[in-house]
Structure formats: C-alpha cells, structure tokens
C-alpha positions as CSV (number, residue, x, y, z in Angstrom):
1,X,-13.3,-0.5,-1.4
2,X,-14.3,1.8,1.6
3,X,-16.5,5.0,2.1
4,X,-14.9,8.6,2.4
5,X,-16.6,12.1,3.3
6,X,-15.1,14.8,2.8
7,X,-16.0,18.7,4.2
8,X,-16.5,20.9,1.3
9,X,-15.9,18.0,-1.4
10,X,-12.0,18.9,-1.0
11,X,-9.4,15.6,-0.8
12,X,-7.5,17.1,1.8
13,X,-10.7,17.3,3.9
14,X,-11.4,13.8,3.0
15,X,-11.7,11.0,6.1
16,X,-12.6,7.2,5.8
17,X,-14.7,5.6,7.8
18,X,-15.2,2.5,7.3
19,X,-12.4,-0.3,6.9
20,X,-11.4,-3.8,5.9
21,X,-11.3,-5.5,2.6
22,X,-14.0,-7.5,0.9
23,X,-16.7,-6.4,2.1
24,X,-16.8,-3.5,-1.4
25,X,-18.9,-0.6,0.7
26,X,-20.3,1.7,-1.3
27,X,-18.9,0.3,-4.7
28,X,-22.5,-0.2,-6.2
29,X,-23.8,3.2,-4.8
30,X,-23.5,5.1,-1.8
31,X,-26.3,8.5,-0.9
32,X,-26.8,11.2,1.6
33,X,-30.2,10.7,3.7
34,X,-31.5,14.2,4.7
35,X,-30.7,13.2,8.0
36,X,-27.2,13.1,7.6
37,X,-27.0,9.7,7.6
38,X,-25.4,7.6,4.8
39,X,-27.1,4.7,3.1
40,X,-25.0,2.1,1.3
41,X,-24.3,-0.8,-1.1
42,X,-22.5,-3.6,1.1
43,X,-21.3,-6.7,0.9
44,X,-20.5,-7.7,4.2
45,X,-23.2,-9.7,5.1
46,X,-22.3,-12.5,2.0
47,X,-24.6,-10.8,-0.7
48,X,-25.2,-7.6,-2.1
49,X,-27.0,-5.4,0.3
50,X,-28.0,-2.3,1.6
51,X,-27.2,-0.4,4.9
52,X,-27.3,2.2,6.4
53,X,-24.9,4.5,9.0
54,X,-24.0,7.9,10.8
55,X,-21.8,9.9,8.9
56,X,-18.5,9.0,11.2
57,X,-19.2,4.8,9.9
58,X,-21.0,4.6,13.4
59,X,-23.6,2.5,14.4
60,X,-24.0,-0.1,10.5
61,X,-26.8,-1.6,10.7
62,X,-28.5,-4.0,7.5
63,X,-31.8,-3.1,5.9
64,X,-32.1,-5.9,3.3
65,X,-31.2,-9.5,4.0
66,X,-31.6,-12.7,2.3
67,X,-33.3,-11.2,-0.7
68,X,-30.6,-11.7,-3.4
69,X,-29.2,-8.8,-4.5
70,X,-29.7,-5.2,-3.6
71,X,-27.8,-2.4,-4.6
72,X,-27.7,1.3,-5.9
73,X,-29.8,3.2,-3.2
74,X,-30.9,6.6,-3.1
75,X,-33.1,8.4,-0.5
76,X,-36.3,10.6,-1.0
77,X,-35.9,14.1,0.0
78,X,-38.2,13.8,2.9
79,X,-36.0,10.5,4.5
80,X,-38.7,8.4,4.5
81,X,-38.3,6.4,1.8
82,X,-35.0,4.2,0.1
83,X,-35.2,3.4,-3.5
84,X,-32.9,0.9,-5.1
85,X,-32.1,-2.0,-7.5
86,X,-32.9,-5.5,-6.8
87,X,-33.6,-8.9,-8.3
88,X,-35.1,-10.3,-5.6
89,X,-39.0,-10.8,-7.6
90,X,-36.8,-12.6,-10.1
91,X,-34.1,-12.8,-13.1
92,X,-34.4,-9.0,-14.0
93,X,-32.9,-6.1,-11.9
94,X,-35.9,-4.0,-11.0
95,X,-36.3,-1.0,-8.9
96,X,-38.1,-1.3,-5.7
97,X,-38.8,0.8,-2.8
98,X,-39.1,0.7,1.4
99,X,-39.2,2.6,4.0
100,X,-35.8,4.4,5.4
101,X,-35.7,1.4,8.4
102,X,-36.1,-1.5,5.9
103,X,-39.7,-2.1,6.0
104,X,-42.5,-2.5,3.9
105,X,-40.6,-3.5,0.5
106,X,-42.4,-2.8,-2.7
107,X,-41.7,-3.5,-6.2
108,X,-41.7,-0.3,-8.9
109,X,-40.9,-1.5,-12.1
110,X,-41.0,-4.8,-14.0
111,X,-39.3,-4.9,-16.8
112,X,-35.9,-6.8,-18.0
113,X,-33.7,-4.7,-16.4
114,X,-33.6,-1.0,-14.9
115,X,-30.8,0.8,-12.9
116,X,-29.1,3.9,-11.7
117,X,-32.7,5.0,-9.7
118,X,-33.2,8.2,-7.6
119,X,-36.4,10.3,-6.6
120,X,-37.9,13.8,-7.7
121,X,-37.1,16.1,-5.0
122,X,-41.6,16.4,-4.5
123,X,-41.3,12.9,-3.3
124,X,-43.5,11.9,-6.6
125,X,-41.7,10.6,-9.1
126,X,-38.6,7.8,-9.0
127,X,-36.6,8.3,-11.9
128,X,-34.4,5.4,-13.6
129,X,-32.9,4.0,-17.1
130,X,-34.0,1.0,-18.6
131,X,-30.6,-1.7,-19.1
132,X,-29.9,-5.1,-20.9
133,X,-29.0,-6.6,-24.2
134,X,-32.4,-7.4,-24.8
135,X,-33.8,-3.4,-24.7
136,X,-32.5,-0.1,-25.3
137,X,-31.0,2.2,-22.7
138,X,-33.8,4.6,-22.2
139,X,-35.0,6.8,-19.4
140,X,-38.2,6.5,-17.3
141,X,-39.9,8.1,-14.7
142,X,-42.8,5.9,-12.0
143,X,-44.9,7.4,-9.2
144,X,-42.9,6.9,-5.7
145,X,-46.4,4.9,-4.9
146,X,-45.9,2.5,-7.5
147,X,-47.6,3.1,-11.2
148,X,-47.4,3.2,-14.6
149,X,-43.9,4.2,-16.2
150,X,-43.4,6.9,-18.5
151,X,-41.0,7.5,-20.8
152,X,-38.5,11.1,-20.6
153,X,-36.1,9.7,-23.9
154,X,-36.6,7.9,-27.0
155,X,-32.6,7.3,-27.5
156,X,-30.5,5.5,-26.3
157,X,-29.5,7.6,-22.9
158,X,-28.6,6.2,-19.0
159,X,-27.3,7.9,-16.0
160,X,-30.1,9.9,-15.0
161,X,-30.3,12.7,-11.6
162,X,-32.7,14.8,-11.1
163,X,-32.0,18.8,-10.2
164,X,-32.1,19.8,-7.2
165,X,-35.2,22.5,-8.1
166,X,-37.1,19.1,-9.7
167,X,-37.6,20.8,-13.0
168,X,-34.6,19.5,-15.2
169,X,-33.0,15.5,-15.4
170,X,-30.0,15.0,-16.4
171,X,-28.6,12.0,-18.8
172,X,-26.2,11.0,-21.0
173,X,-27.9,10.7,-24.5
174,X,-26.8,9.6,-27.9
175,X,-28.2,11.6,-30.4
176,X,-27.0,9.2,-33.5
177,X,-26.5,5.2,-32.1
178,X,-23.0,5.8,-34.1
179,X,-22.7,9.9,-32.7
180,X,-20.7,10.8,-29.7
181,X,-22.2,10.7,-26.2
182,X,-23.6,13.7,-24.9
183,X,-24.7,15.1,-21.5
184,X,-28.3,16.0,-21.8
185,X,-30.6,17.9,-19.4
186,X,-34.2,16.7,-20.0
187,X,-37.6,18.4,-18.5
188,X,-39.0,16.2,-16.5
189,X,-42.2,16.3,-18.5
190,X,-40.1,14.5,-21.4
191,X,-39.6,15.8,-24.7
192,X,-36.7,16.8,-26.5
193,X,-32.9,17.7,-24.9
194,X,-33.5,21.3,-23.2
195,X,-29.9,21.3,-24.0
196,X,-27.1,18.9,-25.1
197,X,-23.2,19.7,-23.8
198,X,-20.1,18.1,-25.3
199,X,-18.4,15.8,-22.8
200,X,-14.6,15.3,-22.9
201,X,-12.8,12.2,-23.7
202,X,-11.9,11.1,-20.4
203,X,-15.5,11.5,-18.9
204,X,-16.4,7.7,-17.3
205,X,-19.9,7.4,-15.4
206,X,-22.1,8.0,-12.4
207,X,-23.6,11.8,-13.5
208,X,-24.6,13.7,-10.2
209,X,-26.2,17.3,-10.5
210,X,-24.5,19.9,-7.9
211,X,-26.6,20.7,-5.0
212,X,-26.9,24.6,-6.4
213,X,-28.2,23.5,-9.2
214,X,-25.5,25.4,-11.6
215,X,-23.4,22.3,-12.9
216,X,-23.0,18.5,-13.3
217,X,-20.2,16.4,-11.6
218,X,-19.4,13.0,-12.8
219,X,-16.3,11.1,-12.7
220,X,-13.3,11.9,-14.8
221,X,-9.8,9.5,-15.7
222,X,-7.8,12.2,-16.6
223,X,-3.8,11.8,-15.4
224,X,-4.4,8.0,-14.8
225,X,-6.7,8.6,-11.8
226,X,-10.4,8.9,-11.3
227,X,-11.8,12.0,-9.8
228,X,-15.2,14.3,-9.9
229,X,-15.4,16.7,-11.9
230,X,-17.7,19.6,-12.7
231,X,-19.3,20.6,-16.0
232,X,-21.5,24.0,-15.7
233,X,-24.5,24.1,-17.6
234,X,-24.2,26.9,-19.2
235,X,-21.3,25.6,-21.4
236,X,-18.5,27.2,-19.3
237,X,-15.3,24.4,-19.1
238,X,-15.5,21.8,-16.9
239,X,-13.4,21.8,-13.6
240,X,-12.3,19.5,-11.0
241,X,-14.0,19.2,-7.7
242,X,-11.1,16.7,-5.5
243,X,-7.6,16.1,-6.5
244,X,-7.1,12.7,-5.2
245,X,-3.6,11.5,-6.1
246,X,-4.2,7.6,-6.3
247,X,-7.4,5.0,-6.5
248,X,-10.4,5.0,-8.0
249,X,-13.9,6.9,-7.4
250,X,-16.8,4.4,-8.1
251,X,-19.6,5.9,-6.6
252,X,-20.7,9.3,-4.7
253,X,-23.2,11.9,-3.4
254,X,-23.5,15.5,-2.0
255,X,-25.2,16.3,0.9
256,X,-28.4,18.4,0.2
257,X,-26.8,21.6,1.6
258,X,-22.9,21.0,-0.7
259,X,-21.3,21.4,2.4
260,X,-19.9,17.9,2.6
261,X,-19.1,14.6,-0.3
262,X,-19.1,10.9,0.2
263,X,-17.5,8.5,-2.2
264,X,-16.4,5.2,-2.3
265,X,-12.4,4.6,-3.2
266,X,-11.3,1.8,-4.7
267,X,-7.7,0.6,-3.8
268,X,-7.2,-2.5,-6.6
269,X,-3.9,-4.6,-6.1
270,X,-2.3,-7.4,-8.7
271,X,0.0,-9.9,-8.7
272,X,1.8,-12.5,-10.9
273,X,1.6,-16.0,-10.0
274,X,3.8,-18.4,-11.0
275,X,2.7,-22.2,-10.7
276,X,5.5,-24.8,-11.2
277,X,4.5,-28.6,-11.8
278,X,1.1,-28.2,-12.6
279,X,-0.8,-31.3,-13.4
C-alpha cells in the first residue's frame, strides 16, 4: 500500500510518493491539511499510527507513538486541529483529537466503538458513526472541544462527510434493516433524510463529498478494479472521476480547492505454497 496525488483527480496525472512494502500508508485513511500537507495512517513505526508529510512524501515525520492504535485522521479546516480513531483509553475505538503537531491529545467520545470521523467546516462540530456488534451503526455529531454527543440518524447508517458549505452530511442509510442501502444527505441539525439516492450495485465504501459541493465520490468495483466515482446530488448518473487500470483504492481525500486527489493504492500479490513432508 503507498500514497498517490494526483493533479485534477486524473490517473494519468497521478504520482506516488511514498514507497516500500509493509509499512500499509494511508490504508486506514489518508487527508488533505489546509496547508497542503498530507496527514496519514502508517504503520511503519510497528503499530498503527499517524503521520504527517509534504505533498511530494517529503519530510515524514510521526505524531502518535506508543499509544496502541491510531488511525483514520482528518484535519479541521482551520489546520489546527487532527481528529482520528484510537484505542489507546482502552478496548473500544474512540475518537480523539490533538493539535496538528501531535500535542495535547484529548479524548471525544466514549462509547464501544466509533469510526470514519471528520470535522464541520466552522471548526465546531466532529462528526462520526457509532460501530460494533454490540450497537447499531448510527451517526453522531460532538463539539470539536469535547462534549455531549448528539445523535443526526436513528437507522442504521455509517460513512459520514460533511459538505463543504457545513449545512448537509452525507451517509449511507438503511431505510428498512432488510431494504437496500442508500446514500443519504442529512442536515446537520438531524432529522429526517433531506434526500435519499439509489446507489448502484458495485458501490463499496469510504463516501467523500466533492469540494463544489455538487456531488458525492466514493469508491466503485466496477470492471474488476476499484476506482472513485461521482454521484451528483441532484439524481443525475453517476460518473467516474480516475480510470486506474489495476489495484485497489482504499482510502482518499480532495484538497479544499479540487484541484488535486490523494489516495492510497493497494498492490495485493498471492501465491500457492506447497509443503512436502510435513510433520
């Protein structure tokens, strides 16, 4: 697994910069700082953590160390604060927050299990779906200070991004538990879908709202090979956004002007083994 970015969000545009094998960069989530830096999921150092670099794979440099696991990071839109998933206060996966250099770690939520975190573009609110066996996939806003949660669905729904105008969040939501999964835009004030939008067949995960606002990209399987796709909001037909030819797309982010995509591609390799004499 390596990072790409790629001008324009185009495949022949697209460059890698980092390298090597094991270390699975940006598999468990991989963001845009308003600085044009990029912040990352790593495991490099022996454990899940997050780090952060220019966007050539200059200058890496760790944030989180020996603090179990840390993963799925997203940055506020002002770049001074890093959201992101960790277990470190215990069994659970909670979200927790620090500042863009590392410091001053603080626990957000503290329930038995939340993921797939990112922030209100007003620096407020930290927006996240509740995971596990033991709950049901829901989604939740908390204050970007630490607070109370509040709950946005009351079905089973995960994926959440907030628009870029802050107004609207963005989910996939089962209507039925036995229906077919939808796309759902949400206000952020809760209530019912503002809208509900067939997805096709070979839709996967990882639901990002375009930087204008007009559409929602996610990652599609179609031909045999994972790429990002766009699905307007206004019903129109979805459409593909890169045309990669081989590997995988786990995760990914658009800068907040459009003009350039990171993702991390997955190159998977298998063999047969056979073992003679066995005892």
């Amino acid at each position: 697994v390596n990072i790409w970015v790629a001008a324009g969000g185009e495949a022949k545009n697209a460059v890698q910069i980092t390298s090597g094998g094991g270390k699975y960069d940006g598999y468990y989530g991989v963001a845009w700082a308003p600085d044009g830096r990029i912040v990352y999921s790593s495991i490099a150092s022996g454990a899940w953590d997050i780090w952060i670099m220019n966007a050539d794979g200059s200058n890496p440099r760790q944030l989180t160390a020996n603090t179990k696991s840390n993963y799925g990071p997203a940055v506020s839109a002002d770049g001074r604060t890093i959201v992101f998933v960790s277990n470190r206060g215990g069994n659970a996966f909670n979200i927790w927050r620090m500042d863009i250099d590392g410091a001053n770690p603080k626990q957000l939520t503290f329930g038995e299990g939340e993921n797939f975190v990112h922030c209100t573009p007003d620096n407020r609110w930290v927006v996240y779906a509740s995971i596990g066996s033991n709950q049901e996939g829901a989604i939740w806003k908390v204050p970007l200070d630490g607070g109370d949660s509040v709950p946005l669905t009351d079905k089973p729904s995960s994926w959440p991004y907030v628009s870029p105008d802050g107004r609207l969040v963005t989910c996939t939501y089962h209507e039925k538990p036995d229906g077919p999964m939808k796309l759902a835009l949400l206000s952020i004030d809760g209530g019912p879908p503002v809208k509900l939008l067939d997805l096709p067949s070979t839709f996967r995960f990882n639901t990002v709202w375009s930087p204008d606002g007009r559409a929602i990209s996610y990652l599609d399987a179609r031909d045999g090979v994972s790429n990002i796709w766009n699905l307007p909001i206004d019903g129109s037909p979805a459409k593909p956004v890169t045309d990669f030819k081989a590997n995988s797309i786990t995760g990914y982010d658009w800068s907040r002007a459009g003009k350039r995509l990171v993702c991390s591609r997955t190159i998977e390799t298998t063999s047969v083994v056979m073992i003679k004499n066995l005892k």
